[in-house]
The first five atom37 places (N, CA, C, CB, O) and aatype in JSON, in Angstrom:
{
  "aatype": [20, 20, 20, 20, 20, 20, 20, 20, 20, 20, 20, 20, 20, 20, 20, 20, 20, 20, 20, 20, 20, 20, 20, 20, 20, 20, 20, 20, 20, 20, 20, 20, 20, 20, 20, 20, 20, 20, 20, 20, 20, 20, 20, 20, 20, 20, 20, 20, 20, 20, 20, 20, 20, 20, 20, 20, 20, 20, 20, 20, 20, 20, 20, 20, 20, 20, 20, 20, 20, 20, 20, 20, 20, 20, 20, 20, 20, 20, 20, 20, 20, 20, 20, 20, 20, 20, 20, 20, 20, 20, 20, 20, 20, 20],
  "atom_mask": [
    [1, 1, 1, 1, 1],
    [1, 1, 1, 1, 1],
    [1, 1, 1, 1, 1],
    [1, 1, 1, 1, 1],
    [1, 1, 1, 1, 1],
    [1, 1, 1, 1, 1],
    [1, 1, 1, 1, 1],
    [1, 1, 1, 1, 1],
    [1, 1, 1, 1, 1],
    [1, 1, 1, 1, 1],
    [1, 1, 1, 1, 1],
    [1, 1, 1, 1, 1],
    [1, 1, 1, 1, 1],
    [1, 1, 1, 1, 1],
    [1, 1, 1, 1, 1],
    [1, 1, 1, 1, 1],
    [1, 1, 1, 1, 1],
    [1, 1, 1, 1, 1],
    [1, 1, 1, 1, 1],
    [1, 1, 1, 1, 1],
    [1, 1, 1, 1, 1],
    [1, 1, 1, 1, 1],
    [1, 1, 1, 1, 1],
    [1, 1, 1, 1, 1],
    [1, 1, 1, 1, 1],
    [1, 1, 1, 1, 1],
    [1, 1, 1, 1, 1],
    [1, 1, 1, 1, 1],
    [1, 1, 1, 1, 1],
    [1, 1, 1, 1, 1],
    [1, 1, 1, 1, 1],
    [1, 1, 1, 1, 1],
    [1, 1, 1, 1, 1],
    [1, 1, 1, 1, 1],
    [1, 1, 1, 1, 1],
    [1, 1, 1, 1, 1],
    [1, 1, 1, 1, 1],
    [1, 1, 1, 1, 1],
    [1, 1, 1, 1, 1],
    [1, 1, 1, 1, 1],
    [1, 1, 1, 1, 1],
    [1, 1, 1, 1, 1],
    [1, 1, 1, 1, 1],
    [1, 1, 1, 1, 1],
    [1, 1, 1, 1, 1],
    [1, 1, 1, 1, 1],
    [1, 1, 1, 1, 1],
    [1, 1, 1, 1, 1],
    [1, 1, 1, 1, 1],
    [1, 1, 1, 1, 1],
    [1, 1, 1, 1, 1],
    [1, 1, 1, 1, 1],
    [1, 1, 1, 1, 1],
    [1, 1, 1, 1, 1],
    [1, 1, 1, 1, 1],
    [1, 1, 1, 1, 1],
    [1, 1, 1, 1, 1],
    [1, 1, 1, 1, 1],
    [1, 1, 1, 1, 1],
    [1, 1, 1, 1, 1],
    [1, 1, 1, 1, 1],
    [1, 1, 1, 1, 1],
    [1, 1, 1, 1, 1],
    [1, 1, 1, 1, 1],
    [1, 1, 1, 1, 1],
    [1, 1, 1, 1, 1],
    [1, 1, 1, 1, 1],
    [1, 1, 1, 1, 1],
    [1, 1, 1, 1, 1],
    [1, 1, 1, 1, 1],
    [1, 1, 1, 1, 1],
    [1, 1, 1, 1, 1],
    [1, 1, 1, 1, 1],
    [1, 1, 1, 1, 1],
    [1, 1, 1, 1, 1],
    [1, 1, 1, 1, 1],
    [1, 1, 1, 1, 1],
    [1, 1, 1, 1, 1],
    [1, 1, 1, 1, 1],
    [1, 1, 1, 1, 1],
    [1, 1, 1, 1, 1],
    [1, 1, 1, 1, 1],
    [1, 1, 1, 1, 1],
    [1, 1, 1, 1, 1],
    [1, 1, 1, 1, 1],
    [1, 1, 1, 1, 1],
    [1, 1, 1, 1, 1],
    [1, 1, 1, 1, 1],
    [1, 1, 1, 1, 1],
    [1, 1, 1, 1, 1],
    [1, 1, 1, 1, 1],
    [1, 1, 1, 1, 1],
    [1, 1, 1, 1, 1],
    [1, 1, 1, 1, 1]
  ],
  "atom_positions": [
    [[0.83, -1.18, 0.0], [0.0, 0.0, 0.0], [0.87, 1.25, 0.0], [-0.94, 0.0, 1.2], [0.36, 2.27, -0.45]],
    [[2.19, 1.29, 0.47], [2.94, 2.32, 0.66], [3.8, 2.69, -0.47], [3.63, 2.12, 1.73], [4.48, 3.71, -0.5]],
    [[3.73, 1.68, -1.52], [3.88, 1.96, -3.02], [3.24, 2.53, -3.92], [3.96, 1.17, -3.53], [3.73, 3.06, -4.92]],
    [[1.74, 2.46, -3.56], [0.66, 2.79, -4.23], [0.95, 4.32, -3.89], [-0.77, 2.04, -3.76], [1.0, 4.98, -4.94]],
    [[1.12, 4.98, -2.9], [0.59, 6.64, -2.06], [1.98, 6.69, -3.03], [0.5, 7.18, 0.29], [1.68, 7.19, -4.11]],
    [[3.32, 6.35, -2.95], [4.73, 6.88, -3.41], [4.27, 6.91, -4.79], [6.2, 5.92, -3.1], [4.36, 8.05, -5.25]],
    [[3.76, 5.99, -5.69], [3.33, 6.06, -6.89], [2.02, 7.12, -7.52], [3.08, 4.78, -7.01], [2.03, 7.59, -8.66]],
    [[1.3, 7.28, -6.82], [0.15, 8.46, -6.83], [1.1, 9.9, -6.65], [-1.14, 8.23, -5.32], [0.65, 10.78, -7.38]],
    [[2.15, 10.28, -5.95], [2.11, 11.65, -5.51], [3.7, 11.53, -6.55], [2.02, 12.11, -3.44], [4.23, 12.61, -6.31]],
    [[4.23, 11.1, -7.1], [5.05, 10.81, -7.82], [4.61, 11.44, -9.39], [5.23, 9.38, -7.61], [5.3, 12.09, -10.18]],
    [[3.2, 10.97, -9.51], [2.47, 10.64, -10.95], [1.57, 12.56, -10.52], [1.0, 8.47, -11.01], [0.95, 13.23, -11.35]],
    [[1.79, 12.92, -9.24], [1.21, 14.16, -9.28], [2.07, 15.37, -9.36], [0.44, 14.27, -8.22], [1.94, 16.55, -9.7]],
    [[3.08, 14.56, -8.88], [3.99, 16.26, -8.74], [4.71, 16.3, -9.88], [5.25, 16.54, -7.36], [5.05, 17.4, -10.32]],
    [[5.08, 15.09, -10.56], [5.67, 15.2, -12.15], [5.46, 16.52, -13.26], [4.97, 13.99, -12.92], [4.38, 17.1, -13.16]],
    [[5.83, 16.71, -13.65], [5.75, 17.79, -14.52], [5.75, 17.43, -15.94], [6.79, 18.67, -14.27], [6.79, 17.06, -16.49]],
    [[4.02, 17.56, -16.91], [4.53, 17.49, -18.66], [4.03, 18.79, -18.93], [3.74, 16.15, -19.87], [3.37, 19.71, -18.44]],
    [[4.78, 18.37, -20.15], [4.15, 19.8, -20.85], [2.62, 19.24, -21.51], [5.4, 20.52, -22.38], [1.93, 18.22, -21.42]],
    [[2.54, 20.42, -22.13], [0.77, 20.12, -22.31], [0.93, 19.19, -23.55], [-0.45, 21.75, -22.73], [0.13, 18.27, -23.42]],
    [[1.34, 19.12, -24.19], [1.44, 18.25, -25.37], [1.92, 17.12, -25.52], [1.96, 18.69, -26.14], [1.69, 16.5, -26.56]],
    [[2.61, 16.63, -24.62], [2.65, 15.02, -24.2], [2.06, 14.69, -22.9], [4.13, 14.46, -24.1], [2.36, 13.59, -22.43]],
    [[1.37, 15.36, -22.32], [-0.18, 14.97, -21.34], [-0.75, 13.66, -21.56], [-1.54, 15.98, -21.73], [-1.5, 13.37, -22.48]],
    [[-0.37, 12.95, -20.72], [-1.17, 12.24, -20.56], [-2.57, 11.57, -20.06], [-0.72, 12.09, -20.48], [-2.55, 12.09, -18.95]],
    [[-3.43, 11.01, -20.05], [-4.61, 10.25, -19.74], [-4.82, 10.97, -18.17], [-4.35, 8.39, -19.82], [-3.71, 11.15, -17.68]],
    [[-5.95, 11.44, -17.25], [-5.97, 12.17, -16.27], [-5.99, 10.48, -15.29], [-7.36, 13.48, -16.27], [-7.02, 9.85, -15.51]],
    [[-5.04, 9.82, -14.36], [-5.13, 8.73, -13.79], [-6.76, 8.33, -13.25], [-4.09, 8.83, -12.75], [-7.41, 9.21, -12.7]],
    [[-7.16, 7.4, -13.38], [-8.33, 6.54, -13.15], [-8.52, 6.24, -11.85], [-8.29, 5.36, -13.83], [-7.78, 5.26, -11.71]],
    [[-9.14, 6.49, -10.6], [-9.47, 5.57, -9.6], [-11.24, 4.77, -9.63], [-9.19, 6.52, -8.24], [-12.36, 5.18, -9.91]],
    [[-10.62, 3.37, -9.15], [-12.03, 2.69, -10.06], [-12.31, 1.6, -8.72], [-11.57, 1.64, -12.11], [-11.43, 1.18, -7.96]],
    [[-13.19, 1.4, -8.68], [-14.13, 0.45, -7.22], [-15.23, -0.07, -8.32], [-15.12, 1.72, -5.47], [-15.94, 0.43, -9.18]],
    [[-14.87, -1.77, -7.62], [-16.24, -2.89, -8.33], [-16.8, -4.11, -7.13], [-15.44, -4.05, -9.99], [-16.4, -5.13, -6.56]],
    [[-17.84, -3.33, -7.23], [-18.42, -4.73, -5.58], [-19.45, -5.85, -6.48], [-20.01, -3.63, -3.69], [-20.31, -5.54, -7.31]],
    [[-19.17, -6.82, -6.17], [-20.31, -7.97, -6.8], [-20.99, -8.55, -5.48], [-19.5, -9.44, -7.8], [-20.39, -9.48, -4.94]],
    [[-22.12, -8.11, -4.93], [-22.84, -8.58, -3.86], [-23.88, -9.34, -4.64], [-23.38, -7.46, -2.86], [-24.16, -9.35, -5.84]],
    [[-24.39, -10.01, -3.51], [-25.4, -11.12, -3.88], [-26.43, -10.85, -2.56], [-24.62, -12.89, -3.98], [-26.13, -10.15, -1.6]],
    [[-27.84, -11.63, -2.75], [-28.66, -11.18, -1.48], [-29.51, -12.83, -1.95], [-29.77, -9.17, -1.52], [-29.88, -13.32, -3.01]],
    [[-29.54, -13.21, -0.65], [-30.21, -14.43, 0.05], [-31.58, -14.25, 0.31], [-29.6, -14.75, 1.35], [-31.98, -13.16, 0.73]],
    [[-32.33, -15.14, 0.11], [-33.34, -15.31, 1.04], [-34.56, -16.49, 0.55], [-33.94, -13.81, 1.25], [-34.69, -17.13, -0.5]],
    [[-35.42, -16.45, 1.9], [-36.09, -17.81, 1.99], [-37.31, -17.91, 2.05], [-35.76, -18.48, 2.93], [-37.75, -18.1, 3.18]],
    [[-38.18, -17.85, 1.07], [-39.48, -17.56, 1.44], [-40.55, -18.9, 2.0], [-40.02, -16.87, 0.15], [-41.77, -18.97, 1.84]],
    [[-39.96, -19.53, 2.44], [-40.86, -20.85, 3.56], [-41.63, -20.3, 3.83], [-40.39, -21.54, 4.93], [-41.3, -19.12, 3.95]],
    [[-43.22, -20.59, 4.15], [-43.93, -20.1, 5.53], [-43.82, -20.99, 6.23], [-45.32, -19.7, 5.61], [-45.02, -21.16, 6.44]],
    [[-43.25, -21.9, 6.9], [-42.74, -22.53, 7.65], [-42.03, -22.42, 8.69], [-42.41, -22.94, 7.24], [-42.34, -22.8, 9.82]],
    [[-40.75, -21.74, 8.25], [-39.6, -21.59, 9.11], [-39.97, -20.05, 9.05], [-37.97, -22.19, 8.57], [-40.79, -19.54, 8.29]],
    [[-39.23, -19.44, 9.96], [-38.73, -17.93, 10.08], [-38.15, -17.39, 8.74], [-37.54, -17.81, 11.23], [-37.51, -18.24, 8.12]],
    [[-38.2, -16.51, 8.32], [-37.84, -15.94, 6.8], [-35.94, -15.87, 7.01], [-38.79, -13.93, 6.44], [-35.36, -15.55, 8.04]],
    [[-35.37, -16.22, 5.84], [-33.85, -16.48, 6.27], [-33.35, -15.06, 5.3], [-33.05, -18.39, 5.71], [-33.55, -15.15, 4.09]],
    [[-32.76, -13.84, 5.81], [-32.09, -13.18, 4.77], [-31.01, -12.75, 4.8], [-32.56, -12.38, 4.42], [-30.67, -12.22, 5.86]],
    [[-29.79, -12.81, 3.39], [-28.46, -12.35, 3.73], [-28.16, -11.89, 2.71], [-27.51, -13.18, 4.19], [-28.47, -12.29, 1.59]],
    [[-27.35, -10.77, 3.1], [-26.33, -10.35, 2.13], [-24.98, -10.57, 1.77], [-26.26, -9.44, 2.23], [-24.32, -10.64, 2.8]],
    [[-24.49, -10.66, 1.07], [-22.91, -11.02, 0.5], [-22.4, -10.4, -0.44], [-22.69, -12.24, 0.0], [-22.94, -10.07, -1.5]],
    [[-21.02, -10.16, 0.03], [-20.41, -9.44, -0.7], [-18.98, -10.24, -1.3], [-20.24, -8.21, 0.1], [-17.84, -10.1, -0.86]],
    [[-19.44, -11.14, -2.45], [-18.55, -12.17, -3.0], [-16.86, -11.63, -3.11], [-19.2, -12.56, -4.54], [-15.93, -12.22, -2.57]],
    [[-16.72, -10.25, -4.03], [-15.91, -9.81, -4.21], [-15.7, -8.26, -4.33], [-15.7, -10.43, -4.93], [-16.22, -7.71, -5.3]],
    [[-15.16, -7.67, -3.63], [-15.04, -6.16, -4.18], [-13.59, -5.61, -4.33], [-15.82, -5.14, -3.17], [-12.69, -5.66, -3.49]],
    [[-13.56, -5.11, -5.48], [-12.18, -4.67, -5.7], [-12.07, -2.92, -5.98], [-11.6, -5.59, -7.05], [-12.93, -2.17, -6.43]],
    [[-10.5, -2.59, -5.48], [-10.51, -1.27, -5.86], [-8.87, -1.02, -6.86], [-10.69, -0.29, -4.27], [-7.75, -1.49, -6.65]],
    [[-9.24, -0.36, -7.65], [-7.74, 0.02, -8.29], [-7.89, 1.6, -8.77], [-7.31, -1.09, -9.82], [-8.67, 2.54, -8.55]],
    [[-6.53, 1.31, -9.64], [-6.02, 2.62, -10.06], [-5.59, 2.27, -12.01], [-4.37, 3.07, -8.8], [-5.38, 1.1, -12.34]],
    [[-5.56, 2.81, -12.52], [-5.21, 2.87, -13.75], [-4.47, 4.58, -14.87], [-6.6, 2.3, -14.16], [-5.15, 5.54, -15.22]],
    [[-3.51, 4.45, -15.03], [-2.7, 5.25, -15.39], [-1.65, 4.68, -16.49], [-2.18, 5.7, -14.24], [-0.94, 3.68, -16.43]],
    [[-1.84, 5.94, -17.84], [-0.6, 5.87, -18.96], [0.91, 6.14, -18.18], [-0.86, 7.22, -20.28], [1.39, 7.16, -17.68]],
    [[1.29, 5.11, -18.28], [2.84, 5.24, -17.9], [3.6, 6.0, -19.06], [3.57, 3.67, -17.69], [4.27, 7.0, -18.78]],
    [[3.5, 5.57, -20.29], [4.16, 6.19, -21.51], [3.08, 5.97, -22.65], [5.69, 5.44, -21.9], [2.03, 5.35, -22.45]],
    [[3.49, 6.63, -24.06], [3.0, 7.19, -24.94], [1.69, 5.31, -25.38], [4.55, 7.98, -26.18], [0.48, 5.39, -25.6]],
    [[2.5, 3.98, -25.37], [1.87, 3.03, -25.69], [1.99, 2.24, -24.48], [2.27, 2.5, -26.88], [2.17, 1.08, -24.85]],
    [[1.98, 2.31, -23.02], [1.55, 1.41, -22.05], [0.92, 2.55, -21.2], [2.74, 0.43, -21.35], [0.8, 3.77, -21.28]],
    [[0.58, 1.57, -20.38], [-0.51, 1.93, -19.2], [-0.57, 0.97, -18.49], [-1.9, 2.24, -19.53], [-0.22, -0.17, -18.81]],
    [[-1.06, 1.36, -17.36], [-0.61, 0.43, -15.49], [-1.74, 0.34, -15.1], [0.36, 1.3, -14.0], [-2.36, 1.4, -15.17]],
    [[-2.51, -0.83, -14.55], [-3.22, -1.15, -14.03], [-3.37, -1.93, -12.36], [-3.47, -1.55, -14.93], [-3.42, -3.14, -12.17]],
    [[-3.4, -1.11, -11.55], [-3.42, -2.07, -10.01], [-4.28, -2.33, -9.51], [-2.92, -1.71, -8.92], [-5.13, -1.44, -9.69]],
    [[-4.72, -3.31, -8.76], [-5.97, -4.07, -8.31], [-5.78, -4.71, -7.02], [-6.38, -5.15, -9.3], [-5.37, -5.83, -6.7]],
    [[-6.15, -3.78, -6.39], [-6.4, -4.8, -4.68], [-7.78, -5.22, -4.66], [-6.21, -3.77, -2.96], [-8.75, -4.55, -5.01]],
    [[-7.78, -6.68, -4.11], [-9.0, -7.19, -3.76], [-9.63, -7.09, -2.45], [-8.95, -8.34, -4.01], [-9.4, -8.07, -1.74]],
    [[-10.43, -6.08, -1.88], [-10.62, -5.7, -0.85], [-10.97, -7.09, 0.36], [-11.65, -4.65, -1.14], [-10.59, -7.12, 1.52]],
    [[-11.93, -8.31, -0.46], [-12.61, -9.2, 0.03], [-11.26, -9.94, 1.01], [-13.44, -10.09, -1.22], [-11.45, -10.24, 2.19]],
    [[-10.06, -10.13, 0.39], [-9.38, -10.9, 1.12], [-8.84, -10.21, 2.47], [-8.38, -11.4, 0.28], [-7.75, -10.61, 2.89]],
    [[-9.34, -9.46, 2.99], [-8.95, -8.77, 4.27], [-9.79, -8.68, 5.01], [-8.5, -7.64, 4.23], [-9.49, -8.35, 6.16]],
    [[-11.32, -8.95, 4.63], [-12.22, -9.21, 6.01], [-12.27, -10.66, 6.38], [-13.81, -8.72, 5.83], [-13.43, -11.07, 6.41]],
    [[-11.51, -11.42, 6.63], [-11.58, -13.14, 7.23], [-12.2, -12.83, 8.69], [-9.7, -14.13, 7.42], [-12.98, -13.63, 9.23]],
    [[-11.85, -11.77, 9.22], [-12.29, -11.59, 10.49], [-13.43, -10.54, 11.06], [-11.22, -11.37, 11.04], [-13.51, -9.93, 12.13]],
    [[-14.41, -10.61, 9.69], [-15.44, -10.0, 10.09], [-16.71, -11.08, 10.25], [-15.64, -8.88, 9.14], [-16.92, -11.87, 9.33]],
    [[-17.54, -11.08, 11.43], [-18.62, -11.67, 11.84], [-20.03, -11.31, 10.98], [-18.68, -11.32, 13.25], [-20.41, -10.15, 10.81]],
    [[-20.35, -11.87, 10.74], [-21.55, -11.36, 9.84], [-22.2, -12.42, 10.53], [-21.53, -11.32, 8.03], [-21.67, -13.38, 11.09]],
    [[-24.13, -11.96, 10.37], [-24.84, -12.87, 11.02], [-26.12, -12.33, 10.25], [-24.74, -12.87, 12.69], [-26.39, -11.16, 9.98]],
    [[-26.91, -13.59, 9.95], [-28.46, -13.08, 8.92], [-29.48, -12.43, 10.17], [-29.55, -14.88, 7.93], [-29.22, -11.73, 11.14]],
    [[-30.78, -13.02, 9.65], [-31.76, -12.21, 10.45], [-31.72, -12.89, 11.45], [-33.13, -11.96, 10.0], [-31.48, -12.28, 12.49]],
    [[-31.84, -13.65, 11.49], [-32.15, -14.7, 12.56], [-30.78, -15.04, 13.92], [-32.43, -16.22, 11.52], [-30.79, -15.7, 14.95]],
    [[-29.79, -14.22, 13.26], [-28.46, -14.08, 14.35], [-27.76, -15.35, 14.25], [-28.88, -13.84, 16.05], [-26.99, -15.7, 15.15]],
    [[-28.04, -16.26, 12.9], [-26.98, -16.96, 13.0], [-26.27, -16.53, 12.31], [-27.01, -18.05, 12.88], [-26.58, -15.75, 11.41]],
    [[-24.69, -17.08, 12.66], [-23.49, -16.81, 11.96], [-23.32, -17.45, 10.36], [-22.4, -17.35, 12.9], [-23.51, -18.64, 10.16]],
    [[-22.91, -16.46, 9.2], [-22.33, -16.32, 8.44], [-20.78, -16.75, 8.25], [-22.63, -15.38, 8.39], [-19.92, -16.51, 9.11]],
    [[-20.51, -17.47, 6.93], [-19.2, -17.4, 6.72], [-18.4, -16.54, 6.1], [-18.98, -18.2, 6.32], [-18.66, -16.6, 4.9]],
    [[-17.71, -15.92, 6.28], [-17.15, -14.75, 5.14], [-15.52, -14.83, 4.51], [-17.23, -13.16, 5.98], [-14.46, -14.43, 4.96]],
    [[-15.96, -15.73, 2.95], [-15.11, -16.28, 2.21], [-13.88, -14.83, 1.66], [-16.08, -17.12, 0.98], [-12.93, -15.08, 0.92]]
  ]
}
């Protein structure tokens, strides 16, 4: 992460001229949630939400024919969040 901030303020304080300007850098966020539920009249109604994957990056022209793309996957850093549906049972969070 401490590459990413050195690489952002690097890519800001740089200096072009206006005519080899490049692309204004990209910051970009993608969540793919999903939502549960159980319509029994039987049991108690079961409902959950999930959040399979969410990612955040950055995207920036390095030179005239490449460009950089970085991608952290946010999902792999909550292992230690508790989630629980309506009913207060526990959730797994992949």
């Amino acid at each position: 992460m401490t590459s990413l901030i050195i690489f952002l303020c690097v890519g800001i304080l740089s200096a072009q001229s206006d005519s080899s300007r490049a692309q204004t850098p990209i910051v970009f966020g993608s969540i793919y949630p999903a939502f549960v539920s159980t319509f029994s009249t039987k049991e108690q109604p079961f409902y959950a939400f999930e959040m399979n994957t969410a990612l955040i990056g950055f995207k920036t022209d390095i030179a005239k024919k490449a460009s950089a793309i970085l991608i952290y996957d946010v999902t792999r850093t909550t292992s230690d969040i508790v989630v629980v549906d309506s009913n207060n049972h526990p959730l797994t969070v992949n």
